[in-house]
C-alpha positions as CSV (number, residue, x, y, z in Angstrom):
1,X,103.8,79.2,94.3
2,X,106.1,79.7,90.9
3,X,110.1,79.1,91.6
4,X,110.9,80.5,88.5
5,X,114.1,82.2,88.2
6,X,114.2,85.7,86.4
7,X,117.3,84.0,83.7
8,X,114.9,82.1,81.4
9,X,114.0,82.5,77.7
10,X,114.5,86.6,78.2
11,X,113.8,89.5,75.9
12,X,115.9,92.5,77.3
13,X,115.0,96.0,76.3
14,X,118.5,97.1,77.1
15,X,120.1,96.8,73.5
16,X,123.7,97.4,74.9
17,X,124.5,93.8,76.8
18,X,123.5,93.2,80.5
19,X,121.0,95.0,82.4
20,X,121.8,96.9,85.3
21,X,119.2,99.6,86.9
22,X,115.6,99.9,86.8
23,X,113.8,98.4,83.8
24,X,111.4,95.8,82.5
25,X,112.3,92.3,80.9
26,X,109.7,90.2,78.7
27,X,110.1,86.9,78.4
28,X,109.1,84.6,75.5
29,X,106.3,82.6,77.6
30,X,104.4,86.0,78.5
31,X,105.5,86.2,82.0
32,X,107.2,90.0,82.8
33,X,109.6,91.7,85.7
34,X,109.6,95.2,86.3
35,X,112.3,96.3,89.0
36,X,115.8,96.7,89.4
37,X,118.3,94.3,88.0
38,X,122.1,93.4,88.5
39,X,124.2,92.2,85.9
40,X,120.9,91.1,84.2
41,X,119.2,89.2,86.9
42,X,116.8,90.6,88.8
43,X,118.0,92.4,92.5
44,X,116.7,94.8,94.3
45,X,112.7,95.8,94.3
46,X,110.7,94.3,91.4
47,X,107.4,92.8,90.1
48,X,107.3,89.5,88.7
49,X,103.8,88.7,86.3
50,X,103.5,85.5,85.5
51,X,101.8,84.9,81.6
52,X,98.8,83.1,84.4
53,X,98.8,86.7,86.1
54,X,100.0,85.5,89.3
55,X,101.9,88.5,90.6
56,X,105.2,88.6,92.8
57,X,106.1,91.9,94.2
58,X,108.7,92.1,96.7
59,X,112.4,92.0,97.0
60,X,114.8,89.6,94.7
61,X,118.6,89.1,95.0
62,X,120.6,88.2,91.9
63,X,117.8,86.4,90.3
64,X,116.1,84.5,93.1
65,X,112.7,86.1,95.5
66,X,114.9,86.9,98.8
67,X,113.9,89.2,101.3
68,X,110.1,90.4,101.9
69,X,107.6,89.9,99.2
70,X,104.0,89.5,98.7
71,X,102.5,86.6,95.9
72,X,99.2,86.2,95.0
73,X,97.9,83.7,92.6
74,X,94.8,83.7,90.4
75,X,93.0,81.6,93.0
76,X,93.0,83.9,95.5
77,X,95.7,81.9,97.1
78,X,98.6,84.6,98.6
79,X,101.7,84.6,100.8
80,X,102.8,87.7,102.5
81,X,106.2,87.2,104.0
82,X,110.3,86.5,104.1
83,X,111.4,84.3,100.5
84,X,114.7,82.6,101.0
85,X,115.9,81.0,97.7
86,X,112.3,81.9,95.8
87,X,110.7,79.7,98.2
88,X,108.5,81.1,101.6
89,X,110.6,80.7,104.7
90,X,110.8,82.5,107.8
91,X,107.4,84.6,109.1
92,X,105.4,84.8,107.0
93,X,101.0,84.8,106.0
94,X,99.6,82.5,103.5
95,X,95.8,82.8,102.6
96,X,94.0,80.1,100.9
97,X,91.3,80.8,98.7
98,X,88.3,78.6,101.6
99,X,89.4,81.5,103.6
100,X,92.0,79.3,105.8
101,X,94.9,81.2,107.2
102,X,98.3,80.1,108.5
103,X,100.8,82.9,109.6
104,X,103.9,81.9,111.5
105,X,107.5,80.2,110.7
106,X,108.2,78.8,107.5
């Protein structure tokens, strides 16, 4: 699983300074969030595409995947579950591509 933070190498469609509100940044190595934002970092609801087209969708809080989210790699690899910090902790489901399963505390 990615722990990239949404600051890095950005392209912001808002021309007037820092984002705040719904709207979609692209970033220089392909990746690209579509959500809600705070004072330019990602918080709120949003979808994170990586440039490999792994796919975050879930909650985010000033930058960072916190709250409920799903993530599912191009593996077929996925975690459906609480993010603390952009990393899986709490309850959560993670799903292997074999078919293997763990769901339970992080």
């Amino acid at each position: 699983m990615h722990s990239h933070n949404c600051v890095d190498g950005e392209e912001s469609e808002n021309k007037y300074g820092v984002q705040n509100g719904y709207g979609t940044k692209k970033y220089t190595n392909g990746d690209v969030y579509v959500g809600n934002f705070r004072d330019g970092k990602a918080h709120g609801k949003g979808i994170y595409t990586w440039a490999n087209t792994d796919i975050y969708d879930g909650e985010w809080h000033h930058g960072v995947k916190q709250g409920n989210g799903m993530w599912k790699g191009i593996d077929n690899e996925s975690y459906i579950g609480e993010w603390v910090d952009s990393k899986a902790d709490g309850y959560g489901v993670h799903m292997w591509a074999s078919g293997d399963r763990y769901e339970g505390e992080w």
